[in-house]
C-alpha positions in Angstrom: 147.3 62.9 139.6 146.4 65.5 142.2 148.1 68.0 140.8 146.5 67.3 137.5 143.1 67.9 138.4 144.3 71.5 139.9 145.9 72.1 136.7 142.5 71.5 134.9 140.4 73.5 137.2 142.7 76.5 137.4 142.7 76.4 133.5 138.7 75.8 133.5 138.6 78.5 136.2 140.7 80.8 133.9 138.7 80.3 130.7 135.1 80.8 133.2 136.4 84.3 133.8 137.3 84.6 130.8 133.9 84.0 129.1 132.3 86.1 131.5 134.7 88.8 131.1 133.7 88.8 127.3 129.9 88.5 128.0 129.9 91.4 130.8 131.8 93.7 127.9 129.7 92.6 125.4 126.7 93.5 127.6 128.0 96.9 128.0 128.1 97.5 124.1 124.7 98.6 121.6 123.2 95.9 120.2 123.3 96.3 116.9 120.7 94.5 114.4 121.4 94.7 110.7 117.7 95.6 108.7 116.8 95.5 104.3 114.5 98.2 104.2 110.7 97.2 104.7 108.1 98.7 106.8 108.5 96.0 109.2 111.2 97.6 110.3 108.6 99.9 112.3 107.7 96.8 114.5 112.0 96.2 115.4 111.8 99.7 116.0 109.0 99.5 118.7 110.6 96.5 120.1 113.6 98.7 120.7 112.0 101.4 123.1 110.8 98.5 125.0 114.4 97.0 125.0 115.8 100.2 126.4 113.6 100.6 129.5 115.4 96.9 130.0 118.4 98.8 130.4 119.8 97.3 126.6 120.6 99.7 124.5 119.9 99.0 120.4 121.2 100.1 117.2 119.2 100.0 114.0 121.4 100.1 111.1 119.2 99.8 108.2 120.6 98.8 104.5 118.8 98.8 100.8 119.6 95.5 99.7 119.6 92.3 100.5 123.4 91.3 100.2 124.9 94.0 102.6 123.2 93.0 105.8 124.9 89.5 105.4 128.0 90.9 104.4 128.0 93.3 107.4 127.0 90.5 109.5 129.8 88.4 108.6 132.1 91.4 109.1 131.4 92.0 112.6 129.8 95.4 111.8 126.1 94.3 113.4 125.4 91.6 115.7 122.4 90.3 114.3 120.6 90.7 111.2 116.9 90.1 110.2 115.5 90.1 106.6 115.9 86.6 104.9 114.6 83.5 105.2 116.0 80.2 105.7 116.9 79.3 101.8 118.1 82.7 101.6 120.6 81.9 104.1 121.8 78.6 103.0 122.2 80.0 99.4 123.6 82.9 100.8 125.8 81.4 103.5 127.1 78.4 100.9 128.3 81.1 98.5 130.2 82.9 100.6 131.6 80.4 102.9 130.2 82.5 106.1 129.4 81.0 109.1 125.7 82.2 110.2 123.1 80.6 112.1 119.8 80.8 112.5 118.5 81.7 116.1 114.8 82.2 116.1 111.9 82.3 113.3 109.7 85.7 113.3 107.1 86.8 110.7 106.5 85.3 107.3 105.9 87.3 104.1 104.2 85.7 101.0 104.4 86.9 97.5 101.5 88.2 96.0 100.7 88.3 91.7 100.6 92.5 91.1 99.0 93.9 88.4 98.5 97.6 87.2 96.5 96.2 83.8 94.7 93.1 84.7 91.6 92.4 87.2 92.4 88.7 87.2 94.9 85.9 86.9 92.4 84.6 84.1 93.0 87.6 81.9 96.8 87.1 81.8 97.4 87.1 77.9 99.1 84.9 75.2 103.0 86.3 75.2 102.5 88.1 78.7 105.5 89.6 81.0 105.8 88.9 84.2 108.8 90.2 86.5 109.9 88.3 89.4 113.3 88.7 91.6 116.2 87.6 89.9 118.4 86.3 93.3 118.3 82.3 93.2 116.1 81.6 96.2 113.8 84.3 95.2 113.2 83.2 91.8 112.3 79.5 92.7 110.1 80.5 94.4 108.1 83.0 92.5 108.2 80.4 89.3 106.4 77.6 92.4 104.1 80.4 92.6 103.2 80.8 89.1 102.9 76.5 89.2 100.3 77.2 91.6 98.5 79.6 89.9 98.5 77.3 86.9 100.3 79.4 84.2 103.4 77.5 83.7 104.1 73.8 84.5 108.3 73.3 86.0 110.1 69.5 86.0 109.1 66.8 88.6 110.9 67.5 91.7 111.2 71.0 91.0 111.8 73.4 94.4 112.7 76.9 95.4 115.8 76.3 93.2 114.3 76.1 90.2 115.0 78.5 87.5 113.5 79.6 83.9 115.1 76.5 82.4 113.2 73.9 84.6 110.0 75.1 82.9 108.5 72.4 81.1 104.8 73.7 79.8 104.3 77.3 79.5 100.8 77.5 77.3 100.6 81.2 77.2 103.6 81.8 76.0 104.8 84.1 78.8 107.8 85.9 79.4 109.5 85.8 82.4 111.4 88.9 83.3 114.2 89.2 86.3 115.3 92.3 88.2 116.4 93.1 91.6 113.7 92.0 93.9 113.0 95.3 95.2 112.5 96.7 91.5 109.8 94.5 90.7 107.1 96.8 92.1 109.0 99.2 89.8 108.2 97.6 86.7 104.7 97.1 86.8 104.0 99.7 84.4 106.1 97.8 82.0 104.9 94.0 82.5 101.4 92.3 82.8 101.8 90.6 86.1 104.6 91.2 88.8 105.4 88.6 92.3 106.7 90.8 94.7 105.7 90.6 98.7 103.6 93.3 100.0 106.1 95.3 102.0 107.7 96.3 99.0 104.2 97.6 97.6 103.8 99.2 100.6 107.0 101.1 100.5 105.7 102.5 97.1 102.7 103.6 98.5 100.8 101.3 97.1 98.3 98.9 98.8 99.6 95.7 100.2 96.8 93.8 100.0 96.1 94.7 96.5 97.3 91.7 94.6 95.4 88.9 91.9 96.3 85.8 94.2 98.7 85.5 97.1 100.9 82.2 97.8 100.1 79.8 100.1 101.6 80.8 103.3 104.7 78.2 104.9 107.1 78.5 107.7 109.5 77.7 105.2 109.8 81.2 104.4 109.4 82.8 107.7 111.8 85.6 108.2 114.8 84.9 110.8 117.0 86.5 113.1 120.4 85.2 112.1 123.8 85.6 113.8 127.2 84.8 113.2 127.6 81.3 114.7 130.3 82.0 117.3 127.3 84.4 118.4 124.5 82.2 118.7 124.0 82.3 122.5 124.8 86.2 122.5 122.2 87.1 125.8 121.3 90.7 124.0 120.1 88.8 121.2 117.9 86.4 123.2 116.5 89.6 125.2 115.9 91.3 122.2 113.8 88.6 120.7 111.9 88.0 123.9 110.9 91.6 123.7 109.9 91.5 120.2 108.2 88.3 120.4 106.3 89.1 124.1 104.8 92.6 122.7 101.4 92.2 121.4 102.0 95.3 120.0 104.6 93.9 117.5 102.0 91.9 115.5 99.2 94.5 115.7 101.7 96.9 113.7 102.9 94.2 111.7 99.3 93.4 110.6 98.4 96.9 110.1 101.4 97.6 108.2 100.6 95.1 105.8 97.1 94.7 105.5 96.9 91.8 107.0 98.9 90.0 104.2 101.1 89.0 106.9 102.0 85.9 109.2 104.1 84.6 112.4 106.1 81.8 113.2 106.8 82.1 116.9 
């Protein structure tokens, strides 16, 4: 029995060193966060200065879409991402079979109704277009949007997975018209109404806070930083995030950046 319990604490002891082993060359290594394009990106950048007089080195690798950063995540090519939200992970995550989690909420970004032709919501006419993303999560969402603004009704029950066919009352007549989400700004000239969020308008130089209506705000859609699961407890990640978060500085840019138009969940 006695010799046993050495066995188990010599292998305990052996995997301890182990695991710290790992962590002390994991803390000798960048930290490297995965980033879509946005001008919050400023804010993870000013985080990152701070983070280096800590003694942890960071590095920004920034992508123009919103598969890669997932992709790269599950790949072992950055540590941590932060861009999507939590339906955008699930969908993303089930369809892929990768294993991310979820570590810590941040800011939250709400759609707003664009419009280069109309003043108001009201003057949305019969047969109009209207471009929203065209990714899954994205789309449920901006057609619970245009429930809320009362121009089309969807089915009971209906959530951010609804799509063009769960609309069941559509009195106008409207068109609905998909593209990537970051080409929705884009197509404004060409459509009546656009939902995009307001750091895409930004990014075109347009102003954020310039939109017909705005959604309601929820922490449903608060952006997150996700890891790869085995990673969850990674102590660079947790730093980094205690930076970020500690900062006043990161919401007074995040709120400048976007006019406002902008929330937190932490």
């Amino acid at each position: 029995m006695a010799s046993r319990r050495l066995l188990r604490a010599l292998q305990f002891g052996l995997v301890l060193v182990a695991g710290l082993s790992f962590g002390s060359a994991r803390a000798d290594q960048p930290l490297r966060i995965g980033l879509a394009s946005s001008p919050a990106n400023e804010a993870v950048r000013h985080a990152a200065q701070l983070a280096e007089k800590q003694g942890l080195r960071v590095k920004i690798v920034e992508f123009t879409d919103w598969v890669t950063p997932n992709t790269a995540l599950a790949d072992g090519d950055v540590d941590v991402n932060y861009f999507q939200h939590i339906p955008f992970l699930e969908n993303a995550t089930k369809a892929n079979n990768w294993k991310l989690a979820a570590v810590a909420p941040g800011y939250i970004s709400w759609l707003g109704a664009y419009s280069n032709k109309l003043k108001s919501i009201d003057d949305l006419p019969n047969g109009a277009k209207i471009s929203i993303a065209n990714d899954p999560v994205n789309t449920g969402r901006a057609l619970l949007f245009l429930q809320a603004l009362g121009v089309i009704k969807l089915k009971d029950g209906a959530d951010f997975k609804a799509t063009p066919s769960d609309i069941i009352a559509n009195p106008k007549g409207i068109k609905i018209v998909q593209v990537e989400a970051q080409q929705v700004v884009r197509s404004l000239p060409d459509v009546d109404l656009g939902l995009t969020f307001p750091s895409f308008v930004k990014l075109a130089g347009q102003d954020p806070a310039g939109a017909l209506a705005f959604e309601r705000p929820s922490n449903t859609y608060a952006i997150h930083w996700v890891t790869r699961a085995q990673d969850a407890g990674d102590p660079r990640v947790a730093q980094f995030i205690e930076v970020y978060n500690g900062d006043p500085e990161v919401k007074s840019i995040l709120t400048k950046l976007y006019s406002g138009q902008i929330g937190f969940a932490w």
